[in-house]
N, C-alpha and C positions, 0 to 999 in steps of 0.2 A: 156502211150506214144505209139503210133501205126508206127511200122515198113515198113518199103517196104521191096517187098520180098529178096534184094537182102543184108540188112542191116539186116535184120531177120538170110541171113542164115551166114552172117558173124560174129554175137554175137555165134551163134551155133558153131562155127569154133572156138573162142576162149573159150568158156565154155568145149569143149572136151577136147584142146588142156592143161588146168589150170585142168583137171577133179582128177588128180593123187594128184595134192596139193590142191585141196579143198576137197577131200575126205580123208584126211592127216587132215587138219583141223578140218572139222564137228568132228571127230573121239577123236580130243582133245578139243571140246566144245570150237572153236576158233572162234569167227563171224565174224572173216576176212573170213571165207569162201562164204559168202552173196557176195562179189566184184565183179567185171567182170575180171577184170586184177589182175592176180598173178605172183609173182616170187618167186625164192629159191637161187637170187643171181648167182652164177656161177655152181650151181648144190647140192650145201652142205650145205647151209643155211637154216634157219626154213624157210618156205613159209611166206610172210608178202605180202599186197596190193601194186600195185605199184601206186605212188603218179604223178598224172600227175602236172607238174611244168610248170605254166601259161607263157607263152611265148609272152605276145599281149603288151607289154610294153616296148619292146625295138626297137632301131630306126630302124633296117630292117624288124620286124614286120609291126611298123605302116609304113612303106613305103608299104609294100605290104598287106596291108591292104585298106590303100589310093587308089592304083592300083587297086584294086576291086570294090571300088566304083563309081571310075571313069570307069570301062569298063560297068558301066551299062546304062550309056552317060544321066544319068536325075540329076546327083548331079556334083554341080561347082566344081571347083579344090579347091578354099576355104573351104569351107562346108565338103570336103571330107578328108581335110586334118586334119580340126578340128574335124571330127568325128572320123579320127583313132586312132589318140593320147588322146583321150578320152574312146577308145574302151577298154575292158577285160571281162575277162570271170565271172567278179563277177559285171560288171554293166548291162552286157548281161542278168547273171538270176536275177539281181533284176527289170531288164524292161519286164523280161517276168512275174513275181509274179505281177508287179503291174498290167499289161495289163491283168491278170487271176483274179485278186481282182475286177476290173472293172466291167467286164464280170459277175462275181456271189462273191459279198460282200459276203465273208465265212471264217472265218479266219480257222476253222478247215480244210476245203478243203484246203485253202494257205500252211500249217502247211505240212498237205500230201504232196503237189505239191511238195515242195519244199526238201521234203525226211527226213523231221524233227521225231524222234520218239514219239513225245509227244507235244502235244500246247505249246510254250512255250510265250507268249507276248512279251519278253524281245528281242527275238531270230527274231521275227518276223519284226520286227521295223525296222530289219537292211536293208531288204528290202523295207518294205512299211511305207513310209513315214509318221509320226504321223498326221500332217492335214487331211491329206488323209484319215486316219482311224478314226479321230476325228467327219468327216463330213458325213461316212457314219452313221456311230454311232447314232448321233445325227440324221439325216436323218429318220435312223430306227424309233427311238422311237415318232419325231413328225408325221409319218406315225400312227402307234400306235394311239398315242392319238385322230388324226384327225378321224381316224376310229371310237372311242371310240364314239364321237360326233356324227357323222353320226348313227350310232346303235341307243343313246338314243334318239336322237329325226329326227328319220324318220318319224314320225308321226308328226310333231309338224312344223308349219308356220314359226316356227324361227330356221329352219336347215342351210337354205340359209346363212341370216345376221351369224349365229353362227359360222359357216366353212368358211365362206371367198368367198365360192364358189357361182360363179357370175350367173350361171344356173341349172337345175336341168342335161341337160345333163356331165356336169362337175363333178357330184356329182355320173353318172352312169360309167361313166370311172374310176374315183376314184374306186369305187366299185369294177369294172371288174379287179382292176389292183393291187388292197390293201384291200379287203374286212377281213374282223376280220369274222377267222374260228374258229366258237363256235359248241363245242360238244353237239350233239343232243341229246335232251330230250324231254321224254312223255308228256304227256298233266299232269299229277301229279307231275312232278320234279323230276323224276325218271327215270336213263338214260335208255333209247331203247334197251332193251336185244338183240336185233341181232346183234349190233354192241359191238364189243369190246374195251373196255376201252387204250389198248394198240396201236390200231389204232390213239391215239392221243399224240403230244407235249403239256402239260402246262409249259409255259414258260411265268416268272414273269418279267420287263426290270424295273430297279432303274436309275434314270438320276445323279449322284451323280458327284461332284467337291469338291474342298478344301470349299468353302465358304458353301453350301448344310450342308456337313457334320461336318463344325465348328458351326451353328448354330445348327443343330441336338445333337451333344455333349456338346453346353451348355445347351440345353435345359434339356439332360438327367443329367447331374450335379447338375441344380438348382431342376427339379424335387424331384431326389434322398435326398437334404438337406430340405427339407419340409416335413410337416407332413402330412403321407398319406390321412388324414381325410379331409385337403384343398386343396389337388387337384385336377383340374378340371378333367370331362369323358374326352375332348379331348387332355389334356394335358398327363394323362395318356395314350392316346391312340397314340401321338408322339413320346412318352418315350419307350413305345413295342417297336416301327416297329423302332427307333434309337437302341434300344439294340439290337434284329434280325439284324436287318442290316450289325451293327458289327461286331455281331459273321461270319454272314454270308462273309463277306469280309477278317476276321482274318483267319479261316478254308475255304475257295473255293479253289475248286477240277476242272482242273487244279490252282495252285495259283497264284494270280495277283498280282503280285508286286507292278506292276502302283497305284492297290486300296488300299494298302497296305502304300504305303507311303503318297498317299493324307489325310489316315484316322490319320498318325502320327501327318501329318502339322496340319491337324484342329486339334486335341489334344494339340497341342502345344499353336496355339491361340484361342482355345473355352475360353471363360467368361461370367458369370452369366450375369455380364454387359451389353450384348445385350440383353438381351432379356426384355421385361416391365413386370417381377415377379406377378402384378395384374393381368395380365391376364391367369396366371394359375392357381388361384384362384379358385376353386369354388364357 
């Protein structure tokens, strides 16, 4: 957050003035001392934060609240009065999280913003609306994959009909704007000693839902009841990446709740049932 100078030196003016009780704090390993605003009560109490008590919800607030909108002479007297009584200080910062999610889709960056110590998804929702996050989400990864396409057949007469994209300059803005950064390597497959491996994110994206991952866990169930000698290369090869995936969702660091209980529901309705058994067959 960037200060003007004059709101700068007046944080300074209460950091001095608090400096006796947060240095009383640090001293007993208190992390009330991080606050801006301290007290100690009437002089002989332990130092404790003082709790600012939202005041935007009662009727001489949103009157004078009202009154602000309207001296800015571009909002009706309607529209002003519905927006006061709608006002507070906790739809204030959830329109400023959302308006900053917009800006740069990052849920770690929102997490910071918003002073959170740790990602948490649960925590985060309260602000930014599930559709919302659903849509970038999904956004991201058909970004992803249309890349994907693009990559394998740059070469190939059927990029166009493949991608959907109506010309080739279509295809160059995409590029310019989503291109898939692949870590450079020698003419052998063997990456470029000058650059350091650290210099890169590898970052895996799973598209997973209740339905995804109820057929994923029956499939890993019927697998498991068969004898490994008939089953098929690619069935075992859906049975790995459904078991990894698991695990990966049971233990993920931050932990997702959200993943956490979709992988219950499909465990609850996975069944052999769906799936046609002959075609795991070898």
């Amino acid at each position: 957050m960037h200060l003007s100078e004059r709101d700068a030196e007046i944080v300074a003016q209460v950091i001095e003035l608090t400096r006796p009780l947060r240095e009383y704090l640090r001293r007993r390993n208190d992390p009330s001392w991080k606050f801006l605003f301290l007290q100690c009560g009437k002089g002989f109490s332990y130092p404790r934060r003082v709790r600012v008590v939202e005041e935007t919800s009662t009727a001489l607030s949103s009157i004078r609240i009202r009154n602000s909108f309207l001296a800015t002479g571009t909002v009706a007297f309607e529209d002003a009065d519905r927006l006061a009584k709608r006002f507070s200080l906790t739809s204030l910062r959830a329109s400023v999280a959302v308006c900053h999610y917009l800006k740069d889709p990052n849920v770690q960056k929102l997490a910071k913003l918003l002073g959170h110590k740790k990602l948490d998804m649960a925590m985060l929702q309260r602000y930014l609306p599930a559709p919302l996050l659903s849509f970038f989400q999904e956004r991201w990864i058909r970004l992803f994959q249309c890349g994907l396409l693009v990559e394998a057949l740059k070469d190939s007469p059927q990029l166009l009909p493949a991608t959907g994209f109506a010309s080739l300059d279509e295809v160059t803005e995409f590029l310019s704007n989503h291109a898939l950064k692949w870590k450079p390597r020698g003419g052998n497959g063997v990456d470029v000693p000058s650059l350091k491996s650290s210099h890169f994110t590898d970052k895996v994206i799973f598209s997973i839902n209740v339905e995804n991952l109820t057929l994923l866990e029956s499939l890993r169930v019927a697998v498991e009841s068969m004898s490994i000698e008939r089953i098929s290369r690619l069935a075992q090869l859906w049975h790995d990446y459904a078991v990894r995936l698991f695990a990966f969702i049971e233990n993920s660091h931050p932990p997702r709740d959200d993943f956490k209980e979709m992988l219950n529901l499909a465990r609850g309705l996975a069944s052999q049932d769906l799936l046609n058994r002959e075609e795991l067959y070898a």
